[in-house]
N, C-alpha and C positions, 0 to 999 in steps of 0.2 A: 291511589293518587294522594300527594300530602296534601294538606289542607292549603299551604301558601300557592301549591300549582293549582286548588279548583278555585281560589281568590282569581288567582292570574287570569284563571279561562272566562271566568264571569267577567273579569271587567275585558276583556277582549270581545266578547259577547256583545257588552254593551254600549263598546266604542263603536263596532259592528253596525250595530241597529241606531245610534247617534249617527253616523257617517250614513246612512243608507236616508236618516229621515234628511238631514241637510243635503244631500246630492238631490233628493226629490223638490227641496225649497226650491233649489239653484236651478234647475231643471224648469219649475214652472216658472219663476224669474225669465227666465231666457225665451223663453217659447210658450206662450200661454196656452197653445193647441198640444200639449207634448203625441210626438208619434205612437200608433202601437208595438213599434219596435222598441221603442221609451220606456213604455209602460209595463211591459213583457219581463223588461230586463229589471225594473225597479220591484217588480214581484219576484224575483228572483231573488234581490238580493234581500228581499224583505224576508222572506221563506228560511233565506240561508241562516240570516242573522236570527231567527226563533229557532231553529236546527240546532243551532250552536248552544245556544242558550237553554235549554231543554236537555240539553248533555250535561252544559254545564251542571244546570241542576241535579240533574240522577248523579252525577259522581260526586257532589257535596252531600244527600241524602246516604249514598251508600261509605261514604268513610265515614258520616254522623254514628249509622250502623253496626259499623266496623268498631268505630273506637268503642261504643254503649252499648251491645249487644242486648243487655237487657233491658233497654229503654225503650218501652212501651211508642212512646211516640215516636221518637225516632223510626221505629218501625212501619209506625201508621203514614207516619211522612212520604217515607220511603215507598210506601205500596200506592199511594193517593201518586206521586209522583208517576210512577211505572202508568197509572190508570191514563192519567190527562197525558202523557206520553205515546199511547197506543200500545203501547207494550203488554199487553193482557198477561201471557203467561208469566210473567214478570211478576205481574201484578198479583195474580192468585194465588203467585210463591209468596210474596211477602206478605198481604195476610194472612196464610196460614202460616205463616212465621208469627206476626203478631198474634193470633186467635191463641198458638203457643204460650203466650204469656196472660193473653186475656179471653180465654174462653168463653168465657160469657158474654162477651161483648156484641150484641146481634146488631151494630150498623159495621164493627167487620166484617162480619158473617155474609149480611146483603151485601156488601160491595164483593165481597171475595164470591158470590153469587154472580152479580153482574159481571165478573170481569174472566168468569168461564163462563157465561153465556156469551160474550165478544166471542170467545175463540169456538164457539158452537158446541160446546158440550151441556146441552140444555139438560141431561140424565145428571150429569153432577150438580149441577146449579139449582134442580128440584131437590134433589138430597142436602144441601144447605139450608136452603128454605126452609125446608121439613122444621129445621129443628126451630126455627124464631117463625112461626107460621103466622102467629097471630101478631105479627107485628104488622100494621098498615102498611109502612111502606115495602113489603113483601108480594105486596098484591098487584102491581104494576111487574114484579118481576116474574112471579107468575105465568104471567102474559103475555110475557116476551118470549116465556121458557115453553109457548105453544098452551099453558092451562088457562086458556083466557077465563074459562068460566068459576074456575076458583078464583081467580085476580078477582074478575068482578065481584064474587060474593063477598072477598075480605073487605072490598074498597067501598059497597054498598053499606056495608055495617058499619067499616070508620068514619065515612059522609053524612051518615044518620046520628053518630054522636053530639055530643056534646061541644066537643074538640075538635070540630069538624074545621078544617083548611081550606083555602084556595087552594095547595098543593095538592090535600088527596083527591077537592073536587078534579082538579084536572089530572090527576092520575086516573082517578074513575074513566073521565071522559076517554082518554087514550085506551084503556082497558077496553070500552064499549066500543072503540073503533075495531082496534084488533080482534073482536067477538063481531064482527058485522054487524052491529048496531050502531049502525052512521045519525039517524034521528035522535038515537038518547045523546049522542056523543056529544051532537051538536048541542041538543038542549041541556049539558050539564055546562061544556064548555062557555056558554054563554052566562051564567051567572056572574062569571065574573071578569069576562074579557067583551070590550065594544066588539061588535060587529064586524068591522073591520078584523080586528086581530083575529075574530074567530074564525071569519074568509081562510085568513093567514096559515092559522092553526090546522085547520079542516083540511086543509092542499098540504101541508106536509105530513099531517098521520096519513092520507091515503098514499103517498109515499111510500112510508113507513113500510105499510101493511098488505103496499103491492110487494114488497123484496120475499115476504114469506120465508125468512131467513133468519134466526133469530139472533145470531153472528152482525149482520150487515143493520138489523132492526136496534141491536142494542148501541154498535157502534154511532150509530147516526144519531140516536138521541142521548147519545154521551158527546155529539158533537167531534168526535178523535177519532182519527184517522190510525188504522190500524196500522201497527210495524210487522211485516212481516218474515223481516228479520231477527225478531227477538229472541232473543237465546235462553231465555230466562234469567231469573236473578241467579247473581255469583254465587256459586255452589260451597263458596269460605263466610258465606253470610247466611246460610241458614239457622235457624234456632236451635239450640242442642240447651235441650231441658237438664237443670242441673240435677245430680245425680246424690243421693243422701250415701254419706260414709258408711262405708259398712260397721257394724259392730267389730272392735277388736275384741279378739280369742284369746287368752292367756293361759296357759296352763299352769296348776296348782301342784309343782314339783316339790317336795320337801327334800328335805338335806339326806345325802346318804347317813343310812344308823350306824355307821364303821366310822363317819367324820368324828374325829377328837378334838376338835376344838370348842372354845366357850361355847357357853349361850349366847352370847351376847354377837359370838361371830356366826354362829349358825343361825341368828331371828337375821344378821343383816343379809347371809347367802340367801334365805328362803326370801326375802324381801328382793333379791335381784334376779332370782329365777322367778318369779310372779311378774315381772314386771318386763318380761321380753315375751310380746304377740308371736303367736305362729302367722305365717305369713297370709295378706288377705286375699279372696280370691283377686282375681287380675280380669280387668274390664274386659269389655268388648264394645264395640261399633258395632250398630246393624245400620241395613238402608230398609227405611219405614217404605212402604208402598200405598197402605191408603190404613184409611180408617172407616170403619162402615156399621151400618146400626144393628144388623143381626152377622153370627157364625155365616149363616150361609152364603151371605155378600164376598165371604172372604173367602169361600173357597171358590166360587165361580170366578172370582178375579184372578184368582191365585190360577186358575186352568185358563181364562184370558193371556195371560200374561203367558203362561208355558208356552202357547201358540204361537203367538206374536214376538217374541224377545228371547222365548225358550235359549237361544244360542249365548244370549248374556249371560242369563241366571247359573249356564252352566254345569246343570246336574247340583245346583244347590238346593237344600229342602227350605220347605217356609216354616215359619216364627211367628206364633200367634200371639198376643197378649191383649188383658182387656185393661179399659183406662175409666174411668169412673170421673166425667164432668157436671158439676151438682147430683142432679140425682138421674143422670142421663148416662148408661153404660155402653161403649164404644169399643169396639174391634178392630183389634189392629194387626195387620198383614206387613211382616218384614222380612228379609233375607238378612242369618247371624253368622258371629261365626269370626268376625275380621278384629283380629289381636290389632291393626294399626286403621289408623284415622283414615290416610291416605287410600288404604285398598280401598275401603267403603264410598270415598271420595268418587275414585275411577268408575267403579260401577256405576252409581248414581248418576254420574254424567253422561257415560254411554246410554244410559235410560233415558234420559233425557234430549239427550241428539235424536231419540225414537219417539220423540214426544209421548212417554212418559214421566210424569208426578213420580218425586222420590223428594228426602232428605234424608242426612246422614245425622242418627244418634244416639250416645250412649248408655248402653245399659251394665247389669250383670250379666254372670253368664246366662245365657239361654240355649234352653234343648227345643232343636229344631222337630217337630212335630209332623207327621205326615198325614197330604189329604186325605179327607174322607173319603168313603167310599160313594 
């Protein structure tokens, strides 16, 4: 969408939600008691008008995207958007889009945590963790991801610091709810909330911690109503890491020993045969499928995957490669092999219609490599 149509949409949006608050002025103006038929319908329009406006914003986030592909924030914008959206799979496309650029970054990490614990893959959401473990606020996620008793122990050692928060104390206290320790929960929560709020607090962890769901547990204390329409983010906005030129090849031809001409014309022939490359190799697209901390991750998925999608992959072999972030070494599981952008494109998407994780990007050649035994 151009940027002058998501201007347009936003200020319709906002004329939207201006119109919605004056009809309610006029409204109590006129009838001091207004009906529940009144009220019904002014929630409606209120609803519509943050609908709108919440679109508006993902589609100014994703052309921001679109135009700066490499811009770190833009990216992060874009996935923070997709989060408070509902849009989860969305969401944990586009930070691992951003992690793409900023690897190290462990509060994308956690959020790209949370926002596959929304859509209940609590098994991947530990394996993010994993890698920023010792970060405190990992230990509330923990918790949500069903390891209440690691949450507690990180959150127990950050509350003991130095640097200790109102925030971690009360991730603690949440931690201890969802571990059935309702006594500590209370007595952390109250250090720093009256009475009252703790009332408050105390009735909606047991909420919480009645759903037993770590999907429904996460959405609710993200306050965001799940989309369950989400399609995930646009398949032309994934991150495709740039790729280093290849060394050009020259070959060191000398002048036929029959040629009779000068010196001076045979140093310029050998100067124009030196300076024409053999051709380089010619790229390829792959569709990445996961990345994982040991070989073995990647062939159990890679035989997941046969099972379940087998009819996509289509008698295609996988494509192994390792990726080296700081001193953290990763395995990567991909389907090679696609001379054009596009076929890798189609794939990817059918993957994803099956709710599977893919992105499309390019490498050199790669020889497809067969499972283990």
């Amino acid at each position: 969408m151009a940027i002058k149509a998501i201007q347009a949409l936003l200020l319709v949006a906002t004329a939207l939600t201006a119109a919605g608050c004056q009809q309610g002025a006029a409204t109590k103006a006129m009838n001091a008691q207004p009906s529940r038929g009144a009220a019904v319908l002014q929630a409606q329009v209120q609803a519509a008008a943050e609908q709108q406006m919440r679109g508006a914003g993902i589609a100014m986030a994703e052309a921001k995207v679109e135009v700066a592909p490499a811009d770190i924030e833009a990216r992060r914008t874009l996935a923070q958007v997709y989060l408070a959206s509902g849009r989860f799979r969305s969401a944990a496309q586009a930070y691992d889009d951003a992690l793409g650029l900023a690897p190290g970054d462990s509060a994308l990490r956690l959020k790209k945590a949370l926002a596959l614990l929304a859509q209940g893959n609590a098994v991947a959401a530990v394996g993010e963790l994993d890698r920023i473990a010792s970060l405190p606020d990992a230990g509330l996620a923990y918790a949500l991801a069903g390891q209440t008793a690691r949450g507690v122990e990180l959150l127990e050692a950050a509350a003991r610091g130095a640097e200790a928060s109102p925030r971690i104390r009360q991730n603690l206290a949440l931690a201890y709810a969802l571990d059935g320790q309702w006594a500590r929960a209370r007595v952390v929560a109250a250090q720093d909330l009256d009475p009252q709020a703790v009332e408050g607090r105390m009735r909606h962890w047991a909420l919480l911690a009645s759903t037993a769901d770590p999907a429904a547990q996460t959405a609710g204390l993200l306050a965001v109503t799940p989309d369950g329409g989400d399609p995930g983010r646009p398949i032309g906005l994934a991150y495709v890491a740039p790729m280093a030129a290849p060394a050009v090849q020259v070959a060191d031809v000398a002048a036929p020993p029959t040629l009779t001409t000068s010196p001076p014309v045979q140093v310029a022939l050998r100067k124009a045969s030196l300076s024409v490359p053999t051709p380089a190799p010619a790229r390829q697209w792959v569709v990445q499928l996961g990345a994982y901390d040991t070989p073995e991750l990647v062939d159990s998925n890679w035989a997941t995957l046969q099972r379940r999608v087998g009819d996509l992959l289509d008698g295609r072999a996988p494509s192994r490669s390792e990726k080296m972030v700081g001193e953290k070494r990763y395995y990567r599981l991909s389907v090679a092999g696609f001379s054009q952008r596009g076929a890798a494109i189609d794939l990817c998407e059918a993957l994803q219609a099956r709710q599977k994780d893919c992105f499309v990007r390019r490498v050199g050649p790669a020889v497809p490599q067969p499972t283990r035994a």
